[in-house]
C-alpha positions in Angstrom: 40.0 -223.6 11.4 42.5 -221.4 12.6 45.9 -221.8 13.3 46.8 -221.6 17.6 51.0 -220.7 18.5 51.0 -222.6 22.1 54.6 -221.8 23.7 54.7 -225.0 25.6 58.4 -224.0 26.5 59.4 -221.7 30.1 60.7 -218.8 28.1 57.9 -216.1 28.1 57.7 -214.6 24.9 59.5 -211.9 24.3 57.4 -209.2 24.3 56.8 -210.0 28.3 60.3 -210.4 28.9 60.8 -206.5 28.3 57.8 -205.7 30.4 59.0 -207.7 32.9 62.6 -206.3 32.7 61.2 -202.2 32.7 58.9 -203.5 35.9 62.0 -205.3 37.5 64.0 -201.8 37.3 61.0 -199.8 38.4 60.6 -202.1 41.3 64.8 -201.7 41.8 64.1 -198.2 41.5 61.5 -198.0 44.4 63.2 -200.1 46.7 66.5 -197.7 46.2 64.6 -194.8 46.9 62.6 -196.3 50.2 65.8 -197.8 51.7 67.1 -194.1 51.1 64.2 -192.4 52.7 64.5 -194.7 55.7 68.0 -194.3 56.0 67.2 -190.5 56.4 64.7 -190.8 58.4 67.3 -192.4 60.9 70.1 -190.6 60.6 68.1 -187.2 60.9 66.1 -188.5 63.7 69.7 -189.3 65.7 70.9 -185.8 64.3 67.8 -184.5 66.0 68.3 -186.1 69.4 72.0 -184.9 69.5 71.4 -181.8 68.6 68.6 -182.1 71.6 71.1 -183.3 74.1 73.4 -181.0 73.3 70.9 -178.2 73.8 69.9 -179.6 77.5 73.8 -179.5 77.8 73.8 -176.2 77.1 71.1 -175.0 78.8 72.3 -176.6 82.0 75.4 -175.1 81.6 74.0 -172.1 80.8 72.3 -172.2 84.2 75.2 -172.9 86.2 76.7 -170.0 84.7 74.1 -167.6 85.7 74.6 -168.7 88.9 78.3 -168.4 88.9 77.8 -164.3 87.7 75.3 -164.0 90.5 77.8 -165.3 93.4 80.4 -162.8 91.9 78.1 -160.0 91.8 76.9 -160.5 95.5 80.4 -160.9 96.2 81.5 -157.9 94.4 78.7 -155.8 95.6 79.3 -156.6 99.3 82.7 -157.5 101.2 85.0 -157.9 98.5 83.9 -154.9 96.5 84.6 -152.8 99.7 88.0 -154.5 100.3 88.8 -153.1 96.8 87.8 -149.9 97.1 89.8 -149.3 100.4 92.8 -150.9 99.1 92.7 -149.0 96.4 91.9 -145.4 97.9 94.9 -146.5 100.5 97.1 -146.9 97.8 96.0 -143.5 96.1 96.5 -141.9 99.5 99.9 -142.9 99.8 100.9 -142.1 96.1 99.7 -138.4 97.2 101.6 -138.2 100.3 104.4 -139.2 98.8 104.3 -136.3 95.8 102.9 -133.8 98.3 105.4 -130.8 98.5 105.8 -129.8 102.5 108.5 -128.0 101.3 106.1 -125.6 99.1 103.2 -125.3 101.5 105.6 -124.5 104.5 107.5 -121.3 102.0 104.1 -120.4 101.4 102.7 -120.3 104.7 106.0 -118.3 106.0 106.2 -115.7 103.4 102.6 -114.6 104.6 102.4 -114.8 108.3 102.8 -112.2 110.6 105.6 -111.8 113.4 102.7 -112.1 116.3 101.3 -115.0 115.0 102.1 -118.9 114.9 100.9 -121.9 113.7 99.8 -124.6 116.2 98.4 -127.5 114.0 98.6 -127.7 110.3 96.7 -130.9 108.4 96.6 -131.4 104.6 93.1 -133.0 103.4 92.3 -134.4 99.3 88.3 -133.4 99.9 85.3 -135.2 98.1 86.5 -133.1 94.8 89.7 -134.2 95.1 90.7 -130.9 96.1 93.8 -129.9 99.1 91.8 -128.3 102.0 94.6 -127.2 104.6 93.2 -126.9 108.5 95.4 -124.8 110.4 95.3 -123.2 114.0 96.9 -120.5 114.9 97.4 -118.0 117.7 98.0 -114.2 117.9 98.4 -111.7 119.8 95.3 -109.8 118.4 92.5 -110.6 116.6 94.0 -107.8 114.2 97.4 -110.2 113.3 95.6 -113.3 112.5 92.6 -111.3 110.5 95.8 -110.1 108.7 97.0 -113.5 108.2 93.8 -114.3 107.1 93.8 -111.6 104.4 97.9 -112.8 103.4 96.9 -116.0 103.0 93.6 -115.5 100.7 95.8 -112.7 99.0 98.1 -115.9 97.8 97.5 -117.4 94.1 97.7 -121.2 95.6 95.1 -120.2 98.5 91.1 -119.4 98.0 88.8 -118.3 100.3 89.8 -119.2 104.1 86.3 -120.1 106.4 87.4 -119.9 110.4 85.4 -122.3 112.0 86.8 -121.8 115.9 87.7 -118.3 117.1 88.7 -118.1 120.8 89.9 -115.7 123.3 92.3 -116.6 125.8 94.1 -114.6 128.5 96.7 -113.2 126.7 96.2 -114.1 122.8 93.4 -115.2 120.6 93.4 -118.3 118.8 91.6 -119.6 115.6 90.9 -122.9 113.7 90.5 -122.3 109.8 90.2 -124.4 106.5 91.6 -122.8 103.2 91.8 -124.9 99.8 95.5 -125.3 98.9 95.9 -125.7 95.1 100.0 -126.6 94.6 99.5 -126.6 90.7 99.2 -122.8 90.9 102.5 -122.3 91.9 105.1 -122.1 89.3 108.4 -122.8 90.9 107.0 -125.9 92.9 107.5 -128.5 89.8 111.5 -126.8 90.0 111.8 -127.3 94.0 110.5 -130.9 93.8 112.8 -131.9 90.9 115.7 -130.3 92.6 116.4 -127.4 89.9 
């Protein structure tokens, strides 16, 4: 008969005890990588939700923001916007005034109108295009002195083209209401008589 080995002791043999030990670090293994996976899952599913929140957040404030830039576009297109633009067109007004030469206009004016005829009203005006339209009235004698001081004044460099808009007979004189654009920059010695030289 044949001989029988019975291990009657708890040590496994040892050919088991290395299979166990490679299964043992496998099983290790696999438990390392799950609990890693799961911990990934987590922390990217809280990433996730933050990174939602943070978008409602966003969005919400985006919202109010929109709503903000619509107030202060109604605003600025209505009440406020024509504050501004009054303010601002007052202020540019006054700058003019204040740098206007009366000085200038007047020597201008004198040196071209004729004994029989004076001036009655005379009113600077900045126009649309930002040009000087001067409306004068004036009376004469004869239509003949103010059609001359009509043709003096166009004659002039810092005058255009005058248009009468009133011509009126009275008993003894005629009188006329005219617009002529007035352009200051024309005349050479002005910048001298305004700084005094």
């Amino acid at each position: 008969m044949g001989k029988y080995h019975l291990n009657l002791s708890t040590r496994p043999f040892p050919a088991y005890r290395i299979v166990s030990s490679i299964m043992l670090a496998v099983f290790v293994v696999l438990v390392a990588i799950s609990a890693g996976q799961v911990y990934g899952y987590f922390h990217y599913t809280e990433l996730a939700n933050g990174i939602k929140d943070s978008e409602r957040n966003l969005k919400a404030e985006t919202e109010g923001l929109a709503k903000q830039e619509q107030q202060l576009r109604t605003q600025l297109g209505g009440t406020l916007a024509t504050a501004k633009i009054s303010e601002v067109t007052y202020i540019n007004s006054m700058i003019e005034r204040r740098n206007f030469c009366w000085t200038c206009l007047l020597r201008h004016i004198e040196t071209r109108i004729p004994v029989n005829v004076h001036l009655t009203s005379l009113k600077p005006e900045r126009g649309p295009d930002g040009k000087i339209v001067l409306s004068l009235s004036a009376q004469g004698r004869s239509l003949a002195d103010l059609a001359d001081f009509i043709d003096r004044l166009q004659s002039a460099e810092v005058f255009e083209k005058v248009n009468v808009a009133v011509e009126e007979k009275h008993q003894n004189d005629y009188s006329i209401t005219m617009t002529v654009p007035y352009f200051p920059e024309r005349d050479p010695g002005q910048l001298k008589e305004r700084r005094g030289d």
